[in-house]
ZAFI-274762 format. One record per residue: residue in one letter; x, y, z of N, C-alpha, C, O in turn. Coordinates in steps of 0.02 Angstrom, whole numbers, padded with zeros to 5 digits, always signed. Each point is the difference from the previous one (the first is absolute). Layout:
N
AXYZXYZXYZXYZ...
***
This chain:
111
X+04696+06525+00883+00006+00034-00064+00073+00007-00020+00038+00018+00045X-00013-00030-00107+00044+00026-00034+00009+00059-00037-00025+00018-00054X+00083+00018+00110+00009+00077-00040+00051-00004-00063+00016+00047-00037X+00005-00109+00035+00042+00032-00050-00037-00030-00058+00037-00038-00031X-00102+00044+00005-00020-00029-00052-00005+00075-00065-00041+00046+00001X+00063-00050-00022-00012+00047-00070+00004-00016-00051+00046-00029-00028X-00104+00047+00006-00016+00003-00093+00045+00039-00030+00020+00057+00010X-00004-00122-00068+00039+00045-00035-00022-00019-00105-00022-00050-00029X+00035+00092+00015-00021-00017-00070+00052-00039-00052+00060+00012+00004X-00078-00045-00037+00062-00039-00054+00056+00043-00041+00043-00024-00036X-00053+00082+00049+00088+00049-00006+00028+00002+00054+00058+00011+00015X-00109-00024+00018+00070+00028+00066-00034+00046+00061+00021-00005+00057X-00073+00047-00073-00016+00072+00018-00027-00041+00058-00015-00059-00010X+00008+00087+00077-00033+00006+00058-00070+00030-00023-00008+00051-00034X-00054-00104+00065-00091+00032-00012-00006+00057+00062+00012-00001+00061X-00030+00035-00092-00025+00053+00091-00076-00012-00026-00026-00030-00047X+00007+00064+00095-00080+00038+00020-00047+00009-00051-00054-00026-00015X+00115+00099-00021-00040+00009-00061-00009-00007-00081-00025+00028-00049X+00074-00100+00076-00016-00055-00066-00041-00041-00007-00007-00030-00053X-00041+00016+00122-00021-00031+00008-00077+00011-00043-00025+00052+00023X-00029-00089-00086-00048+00014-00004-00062-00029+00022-00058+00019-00007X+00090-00085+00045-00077-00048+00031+00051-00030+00050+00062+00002-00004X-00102-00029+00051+00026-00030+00055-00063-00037+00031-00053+00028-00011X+00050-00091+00050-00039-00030+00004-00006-00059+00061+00045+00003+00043X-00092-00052-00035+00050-00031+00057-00058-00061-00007-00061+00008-00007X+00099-00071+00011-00025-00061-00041-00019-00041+00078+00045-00027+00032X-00097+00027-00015+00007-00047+00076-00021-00067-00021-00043-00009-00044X+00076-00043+00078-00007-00068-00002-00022-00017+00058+00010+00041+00045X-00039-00093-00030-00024-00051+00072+00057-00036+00011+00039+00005+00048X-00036-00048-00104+00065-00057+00029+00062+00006-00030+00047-00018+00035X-00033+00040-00094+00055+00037+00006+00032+00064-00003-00035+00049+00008X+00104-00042-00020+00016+00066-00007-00044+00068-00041-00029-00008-00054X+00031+00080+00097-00028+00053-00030+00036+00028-00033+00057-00017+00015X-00055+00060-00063+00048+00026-00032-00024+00072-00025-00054+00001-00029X+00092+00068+00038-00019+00070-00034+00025-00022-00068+00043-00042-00015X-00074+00075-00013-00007+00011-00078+00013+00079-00024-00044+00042+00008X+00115-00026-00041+00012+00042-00024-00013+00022-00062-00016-00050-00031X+00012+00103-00010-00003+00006-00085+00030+00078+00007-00014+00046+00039X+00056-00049-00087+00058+00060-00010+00019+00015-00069-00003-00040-00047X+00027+00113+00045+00015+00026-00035+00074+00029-00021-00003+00058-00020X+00092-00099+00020+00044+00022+00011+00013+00062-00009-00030+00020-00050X+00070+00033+00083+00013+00075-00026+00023-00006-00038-00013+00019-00057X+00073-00062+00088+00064+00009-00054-00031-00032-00084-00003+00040-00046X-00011-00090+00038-00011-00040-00049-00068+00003-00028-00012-00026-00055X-00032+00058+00090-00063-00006-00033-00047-00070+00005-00058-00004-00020X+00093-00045+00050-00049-00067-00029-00036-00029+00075+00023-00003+00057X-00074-00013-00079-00049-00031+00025+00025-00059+00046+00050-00025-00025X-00063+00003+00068+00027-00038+00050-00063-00021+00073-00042+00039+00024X+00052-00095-00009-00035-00008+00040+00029-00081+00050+00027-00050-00024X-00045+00064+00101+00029-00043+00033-00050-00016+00051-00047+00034+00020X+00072-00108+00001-00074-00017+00062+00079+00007+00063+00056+00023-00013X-00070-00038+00048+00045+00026+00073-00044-00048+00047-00061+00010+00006X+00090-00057+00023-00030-00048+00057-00016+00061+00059+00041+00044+00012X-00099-00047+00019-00014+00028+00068+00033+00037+00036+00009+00060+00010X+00019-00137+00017+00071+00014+00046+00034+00024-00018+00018+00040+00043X+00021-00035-00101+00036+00055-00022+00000+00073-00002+00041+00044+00009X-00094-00046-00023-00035+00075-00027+00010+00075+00079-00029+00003+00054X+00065+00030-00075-00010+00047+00044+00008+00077-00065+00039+00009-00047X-00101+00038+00076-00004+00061-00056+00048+00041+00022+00003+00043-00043X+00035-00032+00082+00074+00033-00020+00033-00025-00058+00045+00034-00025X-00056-00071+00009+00039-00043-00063-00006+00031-00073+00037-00017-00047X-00096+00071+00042+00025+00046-00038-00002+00071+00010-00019+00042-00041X+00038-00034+00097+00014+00063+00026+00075+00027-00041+00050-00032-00018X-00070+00112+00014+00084+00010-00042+00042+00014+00071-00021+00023+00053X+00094-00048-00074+00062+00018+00056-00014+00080+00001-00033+00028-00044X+00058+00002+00093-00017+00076+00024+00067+00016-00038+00035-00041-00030X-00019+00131+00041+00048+00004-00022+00062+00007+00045-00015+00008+00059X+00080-00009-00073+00021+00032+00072+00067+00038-00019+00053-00006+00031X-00063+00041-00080+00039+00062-00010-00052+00043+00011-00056-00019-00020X+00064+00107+00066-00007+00058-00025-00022+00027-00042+00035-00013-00049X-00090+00061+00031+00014+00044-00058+00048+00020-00022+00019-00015-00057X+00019+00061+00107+00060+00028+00002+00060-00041-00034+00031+00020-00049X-00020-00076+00082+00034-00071-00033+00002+00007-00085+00038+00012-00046X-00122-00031+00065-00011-00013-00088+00031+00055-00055+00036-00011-00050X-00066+00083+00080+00037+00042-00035+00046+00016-00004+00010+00046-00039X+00055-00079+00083+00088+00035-00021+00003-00067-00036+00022+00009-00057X-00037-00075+00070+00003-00052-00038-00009+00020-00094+00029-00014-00052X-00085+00052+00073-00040+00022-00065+00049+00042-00077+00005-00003-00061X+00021+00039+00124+00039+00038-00040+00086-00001-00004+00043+00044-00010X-00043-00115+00022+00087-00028-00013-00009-00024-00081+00042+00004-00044X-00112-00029+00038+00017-00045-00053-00002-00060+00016-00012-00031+00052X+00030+00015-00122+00000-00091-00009+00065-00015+00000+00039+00046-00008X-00010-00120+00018+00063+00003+00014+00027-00025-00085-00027-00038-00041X+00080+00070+00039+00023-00018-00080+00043-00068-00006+00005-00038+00049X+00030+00023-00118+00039-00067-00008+00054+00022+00038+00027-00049+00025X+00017+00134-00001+00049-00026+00039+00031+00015+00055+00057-00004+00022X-00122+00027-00001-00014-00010+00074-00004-00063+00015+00030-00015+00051X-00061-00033-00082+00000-00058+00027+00071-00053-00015+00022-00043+00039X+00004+00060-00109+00060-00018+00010+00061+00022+00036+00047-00039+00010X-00045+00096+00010+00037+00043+00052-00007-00042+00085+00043-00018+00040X-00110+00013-00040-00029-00021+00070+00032-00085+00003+00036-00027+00043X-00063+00003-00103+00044-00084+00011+00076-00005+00010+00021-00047+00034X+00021+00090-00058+00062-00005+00023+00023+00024+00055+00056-00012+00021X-00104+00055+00011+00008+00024+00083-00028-00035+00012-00025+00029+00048X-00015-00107-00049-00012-00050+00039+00049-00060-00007-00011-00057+00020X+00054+00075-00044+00067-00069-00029+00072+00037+00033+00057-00022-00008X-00073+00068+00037+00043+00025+00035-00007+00040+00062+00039+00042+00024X-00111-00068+00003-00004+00022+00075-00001-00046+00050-00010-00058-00017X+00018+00071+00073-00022-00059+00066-00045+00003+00015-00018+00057-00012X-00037-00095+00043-00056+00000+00052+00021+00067+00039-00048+00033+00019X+00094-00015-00007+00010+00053+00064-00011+00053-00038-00047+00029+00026X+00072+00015-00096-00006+00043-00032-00069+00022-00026-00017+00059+00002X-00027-00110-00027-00063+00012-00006-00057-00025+00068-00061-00012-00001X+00102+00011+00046-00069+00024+00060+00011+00097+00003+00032+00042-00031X-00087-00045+00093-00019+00055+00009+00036+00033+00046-00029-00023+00050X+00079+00068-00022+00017-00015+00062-00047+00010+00077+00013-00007+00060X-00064+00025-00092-00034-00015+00068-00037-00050+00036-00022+00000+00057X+00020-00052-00110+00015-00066+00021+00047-00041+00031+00055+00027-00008X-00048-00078+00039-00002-00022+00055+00007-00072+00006+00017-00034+00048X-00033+00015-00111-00032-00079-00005+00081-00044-00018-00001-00061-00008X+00057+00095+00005+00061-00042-00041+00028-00009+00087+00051-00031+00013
***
């Protein structure tokens, strides 16, 4: 099986689970089998549908990624805000004038 097979819709969006509205599974004798998807994009709304060879097919494939921030995380994250135009132009000129050594961590190890 191939894990890295994922559906994805014609914007762009990753299919999970519960986009999914039919699913199906096409068996052949002599040749290839193929699952049969039919979807509903989040993002986009549109209708979509894909066959997936056999061998390919593994159902982690629309499993969602877990998360791996914190609540806690989420919430000081939460309450910084969004980053503005100059913060980010502030931040690009402290990258045109730092070293690799200045923006590690120092408890790293790796230089």
């Amino acid at each position: 099986m191939n894990t890295k097979t994922q559906i994805t819709c014609q914007c762009g969006q990753r299919i999970h689970q519960k986009d999914i509205l039919q699913k199906g599974h096409f068996l052949r004798l002599f040749s290839p089998s193929f699952v049969y998807l039919k979807y509903r994009c989040s993002r986009c709304r549109r209708l979509g549908e894909r066959f997936v060879p056999q061998e390919q097919w593994d159902d982690g494939a629309l499993a969602e990624v877990p998360v791996e921030i914190s609540p806690e995380e989420r919430d000081r994250l939460g309450a910084l805000g969004g980053i503005d135009l100059d913060e980010v132009i502030d931040f690009h000129f402290q990258l045109e004038q730092a070293s690799l050594r200045d923006l590690m961590d120092p408890q790293d190890d790796l230089v």
